[in-house]
Every structure is written in structure tokens, then in C-alpha cells.
C-alpha positions in Angstrom: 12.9 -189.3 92.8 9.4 -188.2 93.9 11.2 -184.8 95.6 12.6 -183.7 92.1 9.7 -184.5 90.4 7.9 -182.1 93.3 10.3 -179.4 92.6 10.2 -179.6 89.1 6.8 -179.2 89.2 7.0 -176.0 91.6 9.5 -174.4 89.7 7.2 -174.5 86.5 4.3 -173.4 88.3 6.8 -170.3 89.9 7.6 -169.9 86.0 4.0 -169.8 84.9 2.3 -167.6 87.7 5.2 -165.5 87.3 4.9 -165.2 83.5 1.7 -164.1 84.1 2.2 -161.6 86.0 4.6 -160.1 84.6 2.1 -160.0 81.4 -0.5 -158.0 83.5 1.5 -155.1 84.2 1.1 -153.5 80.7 0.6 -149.9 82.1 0.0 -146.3 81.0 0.5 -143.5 83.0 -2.0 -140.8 80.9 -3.5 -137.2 81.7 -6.7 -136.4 80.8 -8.2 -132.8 80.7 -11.6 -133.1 80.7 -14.5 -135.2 82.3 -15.3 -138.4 80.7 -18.0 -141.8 81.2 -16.3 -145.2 81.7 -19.4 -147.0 81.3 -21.5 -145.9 83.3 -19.3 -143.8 85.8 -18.3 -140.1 85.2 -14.5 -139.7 85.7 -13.3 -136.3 86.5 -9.7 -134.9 84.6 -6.6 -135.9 85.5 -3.9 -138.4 85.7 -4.8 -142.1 85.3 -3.0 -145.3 85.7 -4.6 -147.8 82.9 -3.7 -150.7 83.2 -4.7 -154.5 81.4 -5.5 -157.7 83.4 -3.5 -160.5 82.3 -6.5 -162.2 81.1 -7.3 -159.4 78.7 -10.5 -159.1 79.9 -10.6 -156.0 82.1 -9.3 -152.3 81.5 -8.7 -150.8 85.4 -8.3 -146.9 85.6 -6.5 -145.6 88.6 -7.0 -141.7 89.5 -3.9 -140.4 91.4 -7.3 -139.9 93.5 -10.1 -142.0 94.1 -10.7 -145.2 93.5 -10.3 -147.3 90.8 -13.0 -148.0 87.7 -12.7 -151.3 86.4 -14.6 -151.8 82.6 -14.8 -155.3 80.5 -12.8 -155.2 76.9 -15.8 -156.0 74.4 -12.8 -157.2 71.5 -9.5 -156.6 70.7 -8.4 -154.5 67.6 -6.4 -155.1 64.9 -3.1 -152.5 65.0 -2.6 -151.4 61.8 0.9 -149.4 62.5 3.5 -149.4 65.4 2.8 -147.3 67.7 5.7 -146.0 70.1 3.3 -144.9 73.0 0.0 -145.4 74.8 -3.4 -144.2 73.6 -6.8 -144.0 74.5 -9.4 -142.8 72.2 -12.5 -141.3 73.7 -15.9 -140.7 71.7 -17.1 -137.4 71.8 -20.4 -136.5 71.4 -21.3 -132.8 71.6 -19.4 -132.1 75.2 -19.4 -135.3 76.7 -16.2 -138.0 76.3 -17.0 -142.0 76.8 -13.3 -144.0 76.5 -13.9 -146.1 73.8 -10.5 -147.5 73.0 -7.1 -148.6 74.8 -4.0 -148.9 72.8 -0.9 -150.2 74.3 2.4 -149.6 72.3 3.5 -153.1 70.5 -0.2 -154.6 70.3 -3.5 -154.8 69.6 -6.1 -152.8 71.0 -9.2 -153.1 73.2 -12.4 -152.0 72.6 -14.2 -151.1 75.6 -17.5 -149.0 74.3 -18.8 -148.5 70.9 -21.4 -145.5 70.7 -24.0 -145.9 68.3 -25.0 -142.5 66.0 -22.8 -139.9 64.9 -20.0 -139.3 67.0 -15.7 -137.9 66.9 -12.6 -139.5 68.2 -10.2 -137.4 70.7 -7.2 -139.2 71.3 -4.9 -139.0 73.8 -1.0 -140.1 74.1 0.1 -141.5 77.0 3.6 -140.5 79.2 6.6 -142.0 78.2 7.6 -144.9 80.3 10.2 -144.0 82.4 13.3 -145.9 82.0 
């Protein structure tokens, strides 16, 4: 009795950890063309891995090169349409870009700066997913 209780118990933990981690690979593969701040760190262009911890509360950029640049979501946003792919939305302010947003197709988004004063948005779609 006591050794199927025991493996009942280990196969829902297998179920849960594993649930979760399957959750935390929401990823977009995304190029971007120009320099840009991630809080407080200047990224240079090119392609980044973004990618969502399963707790929601962390937005990690991967460069093909370099290390990665974690950045704390401040709140999620409320999706107002569908969207098929990725984004990220950047304020821009005069020449300089500070990512400000991370969509993920199917969900909300994640706000991860908000700049005070006048400021545009620049978006950016991310690569299809391979199938």
C-alpha cells in the first residue's frame, strides 16, 4: 500500500515539474537592427532568443553572442486581438530604443519598462516558429 501511494505521489510530482517546464519554454527567435537598453544594459543588433520564465516573472534575452540579459516583467497586458506571431515593442526616443514590451502569440503581454515623457513605439515581429 504505502509503495503505490509513493509512486503515485512521484508520478504527480513528474506531471507537475514537467508541466512547468514545458510552460517555460515560450520562445521567440527575433532580429533586431539596431542597438537598444534592456534596463540598464545596451544590447547591440542582432538575433535574440527571448524567452519567459515559467513563473512569469523574468524576460531572458539570448544574443547568438554574448551572454544573456535577464529583466523583471513589471505587469502583464491585456491582448486585445490574436496575434499569430511574436513581438516586441521598443520605445524610441530620439535615436535610442529601450524594450518596453514582450508579446507572445496566444497571450497576454509583459511589460518590462515604461518611459516617462514623450516617446514612439517600433515594433518588431518575431521568426516564425519552425515546425
Amino acid at each position: 500500500m504505502k509503495r503505490g501511494v509513493l509512486l503515485a505521489v512521484a508520478v504527480a510530482l513528474l506531471v507537475i515539474v514537467g508541466g512547468g517546464a514545458a510552460y517555460a519554454q515560450d520562445v521567440a527567435n527575433i532580429n533586431v537592427p539596431f542597438k537598444f537598453n534592456v534596463g540598464k544594459v545596451v544590447l547591440n543588433p542582432g538575433r535574440y532568443q527571448v524567452t519567459v520564465a515559467a513563473d512569469e516573472s523574468v524576460i531572458t534575452l539570448t544574443p547568438e553572442h554574448g551572454a544573456a540579459v535577464m529583466t523583471p516583467t513589471l505587469t502583464r497586458l491585456a491582448q486585445h486581438t490574436v496575434m499569430a506571431d511574436a513581438k516586441l515593442v521598443f520605445d524610441k526616443v530620439g535615436e535610442q530604443y529601450a524594450l518596453s514590451e514582450v508579446w507572445l502569440p496566444t497571450e497576454d503581454g509583459y511589460l518590462v519598462h515604461d518611459t516617462k515623457g514623450p516617446h514612439k513605439h517600433h515594433i518588431l515581429t518575431a521568426e516564425p516558429k519552425k515546425k
